[in-house]
Legacy VTK file of the C-alpha trace (Angstrom):
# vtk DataFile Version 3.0
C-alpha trace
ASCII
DATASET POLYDATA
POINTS 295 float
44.820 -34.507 -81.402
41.908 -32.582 -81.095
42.970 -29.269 -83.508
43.593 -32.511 -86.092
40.106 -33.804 -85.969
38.641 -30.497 -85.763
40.485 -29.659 -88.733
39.628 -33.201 -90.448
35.951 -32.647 -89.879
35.519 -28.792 -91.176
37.303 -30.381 -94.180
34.374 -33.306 -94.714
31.493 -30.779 -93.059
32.421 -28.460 -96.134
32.910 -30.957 -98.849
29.229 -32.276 -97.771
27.879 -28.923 -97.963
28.620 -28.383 -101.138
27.927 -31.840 -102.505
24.394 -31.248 -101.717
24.394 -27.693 -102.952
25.570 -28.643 -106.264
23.460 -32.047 -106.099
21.164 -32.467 -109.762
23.660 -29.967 -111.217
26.217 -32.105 -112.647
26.307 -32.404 -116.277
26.981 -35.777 -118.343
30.844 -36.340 -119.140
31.586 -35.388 -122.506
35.033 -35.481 -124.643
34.964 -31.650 -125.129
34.630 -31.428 -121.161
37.059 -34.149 -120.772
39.983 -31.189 -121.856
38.723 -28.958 -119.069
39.945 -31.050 -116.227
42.179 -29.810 -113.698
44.208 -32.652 -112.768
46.607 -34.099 -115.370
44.617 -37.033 -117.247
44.974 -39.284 -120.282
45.943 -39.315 -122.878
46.747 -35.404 -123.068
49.063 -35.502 -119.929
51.355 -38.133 -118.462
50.176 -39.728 -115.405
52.880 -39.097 -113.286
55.487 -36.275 -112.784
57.493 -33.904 -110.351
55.839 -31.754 -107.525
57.916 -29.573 -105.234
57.219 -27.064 -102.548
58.749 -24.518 -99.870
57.271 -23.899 -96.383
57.058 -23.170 -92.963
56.153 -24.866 -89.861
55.022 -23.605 -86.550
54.817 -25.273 -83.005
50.756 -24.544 -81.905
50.627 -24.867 -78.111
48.170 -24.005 -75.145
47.535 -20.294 -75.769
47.444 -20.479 -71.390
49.890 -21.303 -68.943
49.008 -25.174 -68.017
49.896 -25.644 -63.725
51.021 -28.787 -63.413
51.240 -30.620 -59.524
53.868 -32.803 -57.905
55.564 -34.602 -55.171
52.469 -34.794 -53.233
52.268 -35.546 -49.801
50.090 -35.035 -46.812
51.432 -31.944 -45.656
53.078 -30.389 -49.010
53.091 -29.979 -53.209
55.254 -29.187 -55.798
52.937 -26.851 -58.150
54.610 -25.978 -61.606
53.202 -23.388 -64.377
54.545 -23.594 -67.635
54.256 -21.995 -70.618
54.748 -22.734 -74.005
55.414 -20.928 -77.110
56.129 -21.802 -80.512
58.647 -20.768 -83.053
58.624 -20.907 -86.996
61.101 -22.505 -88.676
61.612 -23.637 -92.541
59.974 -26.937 -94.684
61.213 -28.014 -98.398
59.422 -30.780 -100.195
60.490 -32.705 -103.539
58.515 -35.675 -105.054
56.601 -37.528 -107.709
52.914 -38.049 -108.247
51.141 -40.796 -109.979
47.472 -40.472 -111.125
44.592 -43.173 -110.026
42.418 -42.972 -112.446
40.973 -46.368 -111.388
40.300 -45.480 -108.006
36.964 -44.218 -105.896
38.197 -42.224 -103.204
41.827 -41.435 -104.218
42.536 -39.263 -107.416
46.343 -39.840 -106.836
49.362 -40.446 -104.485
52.215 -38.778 -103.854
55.370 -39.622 -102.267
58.973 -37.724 -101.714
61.307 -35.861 -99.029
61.370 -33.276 -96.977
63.461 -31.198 -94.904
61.679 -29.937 -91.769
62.630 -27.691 -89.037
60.137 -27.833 -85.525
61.442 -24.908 -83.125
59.715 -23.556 -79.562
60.924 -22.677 -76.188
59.403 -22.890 -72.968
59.408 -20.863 -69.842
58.729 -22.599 -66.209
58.328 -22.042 -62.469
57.686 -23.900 -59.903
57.365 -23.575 -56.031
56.247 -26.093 -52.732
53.433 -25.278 -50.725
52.145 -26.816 -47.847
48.742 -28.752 -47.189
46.087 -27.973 -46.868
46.357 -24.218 -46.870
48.504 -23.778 -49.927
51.176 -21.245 -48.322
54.026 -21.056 -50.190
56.997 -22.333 -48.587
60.492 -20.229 -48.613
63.122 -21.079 -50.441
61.834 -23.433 -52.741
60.880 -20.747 -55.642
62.726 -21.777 -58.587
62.092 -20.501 -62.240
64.145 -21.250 -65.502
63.502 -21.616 -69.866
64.559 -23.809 -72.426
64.737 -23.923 -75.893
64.322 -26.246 -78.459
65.841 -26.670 -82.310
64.803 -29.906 -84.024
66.067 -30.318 -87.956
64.221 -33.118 -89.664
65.136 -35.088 -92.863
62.159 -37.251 -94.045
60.370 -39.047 -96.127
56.926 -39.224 -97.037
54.028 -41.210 -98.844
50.030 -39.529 -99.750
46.804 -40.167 -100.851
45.035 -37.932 -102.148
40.858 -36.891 -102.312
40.528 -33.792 -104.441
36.621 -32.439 -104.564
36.064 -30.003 -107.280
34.751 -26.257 -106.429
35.356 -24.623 -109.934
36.642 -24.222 -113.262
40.114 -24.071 -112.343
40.239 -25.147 -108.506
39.688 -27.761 -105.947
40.066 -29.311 -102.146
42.077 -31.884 -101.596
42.046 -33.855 -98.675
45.172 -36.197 -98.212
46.435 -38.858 -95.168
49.301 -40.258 -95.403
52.775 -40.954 -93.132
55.798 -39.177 -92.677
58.839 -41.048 -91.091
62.448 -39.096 -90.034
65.593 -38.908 -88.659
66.741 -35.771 -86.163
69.866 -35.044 -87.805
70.277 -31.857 -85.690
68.674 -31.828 -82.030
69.390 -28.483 -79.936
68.627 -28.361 -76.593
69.450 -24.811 -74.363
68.119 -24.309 -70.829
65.777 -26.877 -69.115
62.319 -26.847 -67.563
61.459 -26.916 -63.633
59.205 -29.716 -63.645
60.213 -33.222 -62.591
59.216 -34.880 -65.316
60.922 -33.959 -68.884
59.525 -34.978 -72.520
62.933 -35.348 -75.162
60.879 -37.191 -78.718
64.549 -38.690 -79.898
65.889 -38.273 -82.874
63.115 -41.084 -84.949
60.101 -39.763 -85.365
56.983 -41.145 -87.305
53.479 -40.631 -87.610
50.475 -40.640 -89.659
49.173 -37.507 -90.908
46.272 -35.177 -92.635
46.473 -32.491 -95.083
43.656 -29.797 -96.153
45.125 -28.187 -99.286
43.456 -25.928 -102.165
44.561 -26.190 -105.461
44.619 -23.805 -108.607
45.067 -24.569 -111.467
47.527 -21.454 -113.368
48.208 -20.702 -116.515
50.610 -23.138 -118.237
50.918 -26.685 -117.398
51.082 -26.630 -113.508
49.053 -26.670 -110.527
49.352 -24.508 -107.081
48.555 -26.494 -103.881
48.808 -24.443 -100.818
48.063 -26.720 -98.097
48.231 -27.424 -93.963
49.242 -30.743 -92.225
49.535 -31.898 -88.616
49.767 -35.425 -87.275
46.895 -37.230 -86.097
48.635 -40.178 -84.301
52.095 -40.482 -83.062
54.174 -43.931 -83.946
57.469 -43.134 -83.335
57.539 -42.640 -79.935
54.631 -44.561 -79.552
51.782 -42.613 -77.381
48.250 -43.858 -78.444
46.436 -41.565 -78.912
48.067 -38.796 -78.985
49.585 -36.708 -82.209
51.419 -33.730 -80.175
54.648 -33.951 -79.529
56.614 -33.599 -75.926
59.373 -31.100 -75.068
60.510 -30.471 -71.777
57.285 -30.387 -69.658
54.926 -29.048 -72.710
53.233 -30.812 -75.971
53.262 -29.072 -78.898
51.636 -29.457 -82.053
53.545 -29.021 -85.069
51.653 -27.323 -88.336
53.011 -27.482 -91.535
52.345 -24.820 -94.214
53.701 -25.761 -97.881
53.154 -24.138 -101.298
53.132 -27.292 -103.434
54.094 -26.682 -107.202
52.831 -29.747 -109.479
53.974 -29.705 -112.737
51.980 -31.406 -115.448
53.837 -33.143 -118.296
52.139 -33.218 -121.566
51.633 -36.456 -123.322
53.855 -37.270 -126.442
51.930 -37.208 -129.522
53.177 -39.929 -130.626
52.235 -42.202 -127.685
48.250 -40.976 -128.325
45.636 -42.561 -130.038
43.294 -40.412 -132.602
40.052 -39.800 -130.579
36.533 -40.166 -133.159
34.493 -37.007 -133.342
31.765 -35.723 -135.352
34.507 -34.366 -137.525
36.957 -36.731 -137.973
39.695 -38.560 -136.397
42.043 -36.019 -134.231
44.855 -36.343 -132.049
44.241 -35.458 -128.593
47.278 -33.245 -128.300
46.069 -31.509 -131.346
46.441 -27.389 -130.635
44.004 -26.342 -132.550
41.378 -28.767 -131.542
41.928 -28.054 -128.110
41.926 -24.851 -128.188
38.630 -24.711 -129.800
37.532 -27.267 -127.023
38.667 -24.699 -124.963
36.216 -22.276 -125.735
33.024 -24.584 -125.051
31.013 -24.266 -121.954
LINES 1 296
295 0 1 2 3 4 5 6 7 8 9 10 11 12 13 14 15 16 17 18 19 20 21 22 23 24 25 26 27 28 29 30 31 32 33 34 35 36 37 38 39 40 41 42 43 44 45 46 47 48 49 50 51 52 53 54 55 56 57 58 59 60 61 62 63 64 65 66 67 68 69 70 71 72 73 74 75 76 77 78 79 80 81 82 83 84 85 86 87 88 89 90 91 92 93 94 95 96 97 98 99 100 101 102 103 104 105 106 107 108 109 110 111 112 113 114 115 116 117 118 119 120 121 122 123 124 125 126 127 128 129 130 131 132 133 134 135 136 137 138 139 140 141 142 143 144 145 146 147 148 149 150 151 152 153 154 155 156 157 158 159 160 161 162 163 164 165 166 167 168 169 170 171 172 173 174 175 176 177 178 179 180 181 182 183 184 185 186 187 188 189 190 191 192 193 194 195 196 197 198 199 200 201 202 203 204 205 206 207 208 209 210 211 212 213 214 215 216 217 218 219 220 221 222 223 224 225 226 227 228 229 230 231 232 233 234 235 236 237 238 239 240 241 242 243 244 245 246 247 248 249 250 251 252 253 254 255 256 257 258 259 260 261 262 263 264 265 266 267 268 269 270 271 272 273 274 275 276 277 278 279 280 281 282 283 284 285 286 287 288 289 290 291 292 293 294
């Protein structure tokens, strides 16, 4: 929960910095300016299309052992360190987008599947002691590891902020909610302490994404981007966003290289746009090309 909001407000902190950097700098809208946005818009490009996206996703955890206690009495403890590690595994996206070019906050949405994979181990150990003194009794050392292979399929739903930072590139801030069924949990090994975390195979939450996007050559935009949940909802556990395995929470991060494709507009479904010169058609070559080339 807290590497989400930390990453939630460097993503606002920034965008405010550079509003007010670039504040009184803004330039009336104007048609010929109109054919240098990045996103697709009307009535050159159609308002929706296809996005899709590898990845990777990593388990963050405690970069510490965390020493848990338990079973404690008057005269003796149960003390447990654990530690946690992470693993990478894959992510695949596929989708649609839809423009909202009627809305404040939100240039678009976005919704789609996903395969995800969320892999870690951890390594325990745990030993009684007595009270008050904290000796270490005989015999009760016991240490073991576990491992962890969770494969996702999912489905997902965002809205999207994008703040402009140049000619051809932007942040984009998203929330939205992922939802999923385990369709291959693998468990190995086990965990010393008394009380064991096991998520089930249902998982939802709600989630934010930071992402930058560039705008390439040809009709199609690069979004490389990084999500984690913010709050859990399947299993419930207001308010937190990591999730439990064996004794440890991790965090899962999401890296994906989102590829949105842009679909031009057909010519025939365009109205001729009034200029100084003339009537043209929006999808015109030359005219944009020569729109192009004004700053």
């Amino acid at each position: 929960m807290r590497f989400a909001l930390v990453l939630l407000i460097f993503g606002i902190s920034f965008n405010f910095g550079y509003a007010q950097k670039r504040r009184g700098k803004h330039k009336p809208v104007t048609f010929q300016k109109h054919y240098k946005d990045i996103m697709p818009y009307s009535p050159q490009y159609k308002m929706s299309g296809w996005f899709f996206g590898p990845g990777a996703t990593y388990m963050l955890t405690p970069f510490v052992p965390i020493n848990k206690k338990f079973d404690e009495t008057d005269v003796s403890r149960y003390d447990v360190k654990l530690k946690a590690l992470g693993r990478p595994a894959a992510y695949a996206e596929i989708g649609r987008y839809h423009m909202l070019p009627y809305w404040k906050v939100f240039k678009y949405m976005d919704y789609g599947i996903s395969y995800k994979g969320l892999r870690g181990r951890e390594s325990s150990e745990g030993q009684y002691v007595t009270l008050p003194n904290e000796t270490p009794i005989a015999g009760t050392f016991n240490s073991t590891s576990g491992t962890f292979g969770y494969h996702f399929a999912e489905a997902f739903v965002n809205f999207n902020h994008n703040w402009r930072l140049g000619k051809y590139n932007f942040l984009q801030h998203s929330l939205g909610a992922n939802a999923g069924y385990a369709f291959n949990a693998n468990f190995g090994g086990g965990t010393v302490a008394p009380e064991t975390m096991n998520p089930g195979k249902i998982s939802a939450q709600l989630h934010y994404k930071l992402g930058f996007g560039i705008k390439m050559r040809g009709n199609w935009i690069l979004i490389p981007a990084l999500e984690t949940p913010i709050f859990n909802l399947m299993p419930f556990e207001p308010p937190r966003s990591a999730t439990g395995f064996f004794g440890s929470r991790y965090r899962p991060i999401i890296f994906s290289l989102r590829v949105l494709l842009m679909r031009p507009a057909n010519t025939l479904d365009c109205t001729p746009v009034r200029t100084k010169d003339g009537l043209f058609m929006p999808t015109d070559i030359g005219k944009q090309k020569e729109m192009d080339g004004v700053k």
